[in-house]
Structure formats: C-alpha cells, structure tokens
Z-matrix of the N, CA and C atoms (Angstrom, degrees):
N
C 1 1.442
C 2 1.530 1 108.22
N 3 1.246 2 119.33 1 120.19
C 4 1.509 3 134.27 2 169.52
C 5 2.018 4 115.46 3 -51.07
N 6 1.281 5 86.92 4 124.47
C 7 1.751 6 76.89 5 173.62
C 8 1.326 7 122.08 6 -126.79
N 9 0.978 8 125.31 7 145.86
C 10 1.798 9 132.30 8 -154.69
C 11 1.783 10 94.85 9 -128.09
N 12 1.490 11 98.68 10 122.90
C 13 1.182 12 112.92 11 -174.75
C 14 1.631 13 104.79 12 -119.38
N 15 1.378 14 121.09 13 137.16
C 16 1.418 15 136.64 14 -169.11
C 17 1.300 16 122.82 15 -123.23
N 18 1.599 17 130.72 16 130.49
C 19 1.160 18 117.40 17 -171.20
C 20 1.507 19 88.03 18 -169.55
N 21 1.344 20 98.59 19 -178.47
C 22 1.665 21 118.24 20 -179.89
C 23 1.914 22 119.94 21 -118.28
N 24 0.978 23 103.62 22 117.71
C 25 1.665 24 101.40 23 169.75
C 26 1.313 25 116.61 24 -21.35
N 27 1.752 26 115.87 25 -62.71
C 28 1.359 27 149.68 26 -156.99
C 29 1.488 28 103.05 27 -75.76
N 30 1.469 29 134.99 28 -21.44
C 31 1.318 30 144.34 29 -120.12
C 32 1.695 31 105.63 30 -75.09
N 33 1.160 32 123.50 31 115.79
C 34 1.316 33 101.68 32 -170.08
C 35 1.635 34 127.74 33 -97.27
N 36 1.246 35 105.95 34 -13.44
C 37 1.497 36 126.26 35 146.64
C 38 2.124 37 120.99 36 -68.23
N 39 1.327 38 96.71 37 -79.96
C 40 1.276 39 94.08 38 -178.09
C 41 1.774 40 110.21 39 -68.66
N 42 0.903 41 133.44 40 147.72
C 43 1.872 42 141.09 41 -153.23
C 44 1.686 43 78.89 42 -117.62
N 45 1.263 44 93.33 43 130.87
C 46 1.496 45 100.27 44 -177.23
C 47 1.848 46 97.35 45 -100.27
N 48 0.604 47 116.46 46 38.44
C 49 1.753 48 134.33 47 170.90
C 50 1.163 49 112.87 48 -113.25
N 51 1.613 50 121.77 49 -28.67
C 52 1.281 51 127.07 50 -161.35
C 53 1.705 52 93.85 51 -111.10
N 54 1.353 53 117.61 52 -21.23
C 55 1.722 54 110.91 53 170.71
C 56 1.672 55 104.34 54 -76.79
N 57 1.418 56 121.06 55 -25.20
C 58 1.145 57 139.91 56 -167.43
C 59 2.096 58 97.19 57 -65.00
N 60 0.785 59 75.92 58 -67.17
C 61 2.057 60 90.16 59 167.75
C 62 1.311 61 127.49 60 -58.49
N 63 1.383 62 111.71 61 -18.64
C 64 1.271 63 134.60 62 169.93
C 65 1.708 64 110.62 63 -49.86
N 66 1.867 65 105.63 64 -46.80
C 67 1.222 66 126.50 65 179.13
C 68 1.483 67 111.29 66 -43.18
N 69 1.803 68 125.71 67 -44.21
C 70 1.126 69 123.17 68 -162.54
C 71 1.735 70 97.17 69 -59.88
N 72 0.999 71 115.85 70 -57.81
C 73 1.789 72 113.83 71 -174.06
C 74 1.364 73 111.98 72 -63.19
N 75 1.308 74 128.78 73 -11.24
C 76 1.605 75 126.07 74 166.47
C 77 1.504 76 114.87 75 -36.55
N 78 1.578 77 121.39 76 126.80
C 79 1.222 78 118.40 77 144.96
C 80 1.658 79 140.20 78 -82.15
N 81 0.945 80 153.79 79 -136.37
C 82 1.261 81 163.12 80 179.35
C 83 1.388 82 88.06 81 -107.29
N 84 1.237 83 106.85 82 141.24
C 85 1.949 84 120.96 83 -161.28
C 86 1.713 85 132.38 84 70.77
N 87 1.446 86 94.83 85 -32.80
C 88 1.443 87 104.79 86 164.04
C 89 1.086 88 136.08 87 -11.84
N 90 1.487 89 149.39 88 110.32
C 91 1.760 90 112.77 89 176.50
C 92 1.431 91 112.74 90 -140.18
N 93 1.685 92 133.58 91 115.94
C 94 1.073 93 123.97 92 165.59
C 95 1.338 94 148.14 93 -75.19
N 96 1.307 95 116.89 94 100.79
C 97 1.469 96 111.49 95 -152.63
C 98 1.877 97 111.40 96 -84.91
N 99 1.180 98 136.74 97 163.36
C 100 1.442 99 117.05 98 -173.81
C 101 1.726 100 73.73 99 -148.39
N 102 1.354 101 122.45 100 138.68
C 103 1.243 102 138.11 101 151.55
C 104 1.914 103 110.47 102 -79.04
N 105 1.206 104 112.00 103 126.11
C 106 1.551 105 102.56 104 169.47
C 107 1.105 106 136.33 105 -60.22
N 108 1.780 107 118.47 106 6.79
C 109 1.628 108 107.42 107 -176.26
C 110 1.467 109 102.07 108 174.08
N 111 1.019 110 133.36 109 145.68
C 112 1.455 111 145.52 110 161.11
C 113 1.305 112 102.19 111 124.42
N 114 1.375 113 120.36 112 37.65
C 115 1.303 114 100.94 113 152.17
C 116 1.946 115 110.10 114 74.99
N 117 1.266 116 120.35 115 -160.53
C 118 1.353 117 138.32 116 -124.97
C 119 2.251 118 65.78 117 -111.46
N 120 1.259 119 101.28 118 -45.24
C 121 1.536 120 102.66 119 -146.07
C 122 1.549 121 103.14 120 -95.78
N 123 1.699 122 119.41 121 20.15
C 124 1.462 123 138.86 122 -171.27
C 125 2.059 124 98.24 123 -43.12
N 126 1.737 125 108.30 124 -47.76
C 127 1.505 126 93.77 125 -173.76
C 128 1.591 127 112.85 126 -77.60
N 129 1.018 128 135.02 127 -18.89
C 130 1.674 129 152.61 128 164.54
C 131 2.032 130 83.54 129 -47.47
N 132 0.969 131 106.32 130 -61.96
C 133 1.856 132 95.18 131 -165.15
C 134 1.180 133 116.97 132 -101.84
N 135 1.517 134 112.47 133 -0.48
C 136 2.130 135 107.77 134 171.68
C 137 1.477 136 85.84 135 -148.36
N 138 1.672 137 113.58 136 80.81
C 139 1.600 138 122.06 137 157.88
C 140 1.784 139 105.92 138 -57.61
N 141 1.120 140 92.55 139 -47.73
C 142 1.761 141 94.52 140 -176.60
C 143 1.445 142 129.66 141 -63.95
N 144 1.446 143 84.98 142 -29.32
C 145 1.798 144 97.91 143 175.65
C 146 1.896 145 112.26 144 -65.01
N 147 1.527 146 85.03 145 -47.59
C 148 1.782 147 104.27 146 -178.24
C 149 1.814 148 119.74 147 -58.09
N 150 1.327 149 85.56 148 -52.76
C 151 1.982 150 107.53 149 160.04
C 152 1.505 151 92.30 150 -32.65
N 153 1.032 152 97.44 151 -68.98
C 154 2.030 153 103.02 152 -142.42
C 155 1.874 154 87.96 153 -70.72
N 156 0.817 155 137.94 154 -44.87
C 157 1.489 156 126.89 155 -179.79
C 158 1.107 157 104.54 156 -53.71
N 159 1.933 158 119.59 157 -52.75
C 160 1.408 159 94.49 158 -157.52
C 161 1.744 160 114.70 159 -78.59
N 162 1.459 161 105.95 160 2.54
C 163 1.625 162 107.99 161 -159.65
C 164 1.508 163 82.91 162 -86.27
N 165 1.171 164 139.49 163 -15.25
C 166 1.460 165 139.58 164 -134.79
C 167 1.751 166 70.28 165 -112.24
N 168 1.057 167 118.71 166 -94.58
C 169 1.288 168 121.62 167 159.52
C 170 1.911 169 115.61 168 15.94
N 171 1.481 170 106.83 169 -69.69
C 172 1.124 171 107.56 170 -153.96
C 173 1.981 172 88.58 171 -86.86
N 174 1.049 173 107.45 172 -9.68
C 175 1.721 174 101.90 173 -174.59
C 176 1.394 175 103.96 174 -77.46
C-alpha cells in the first residue's frame, strides 16, 4: 500500500527536515508532498490544493 505524506515548508510544529528524512523509509510509490506555506494548518486554508494532491495521489 502506497503512502502519501503531507506537510508544510513553513511548518512550525512539524520540522520540515524531519519529513525530509521521512524519504529514507520510502518505498516505490511513496510520495512526499510539501505545501508552500501556511504553516502547520496549510489543509484548513488550501482544501482544494490538498484535494487535488491527494486525488492525484490516489490515481
């Protein structure tokens, strides 16, 4: 099963260094997505943006 991991550039809780490392345990299908901005709460303010990754994601 493919897993899709989500986070923010900006993130001020999650360390986007530490989603960055995330990569070493990736398998084949894997995908790390990083929104460019808003912080911790990026799907709260771009539902549509998030939608469209994960549908992209699930295709």
């Amino acid at each position: 099963m493919p897993l899709m991991v989500a986070g923010s550039q900006d993130d001020i809780i999650v360390d986007p260094h530490a989603l960055q490392e995330l990569r070493g345990w990736f398998k084949q299908g894997d995908r790390l997505w990083e929104c460019p901005q808003r912080h911790h709460f990026f799907h709260f303010f771009y539902p549509k943006l998030v939608a469209k990754e994960v549908l992209d994601f699930w295709d």
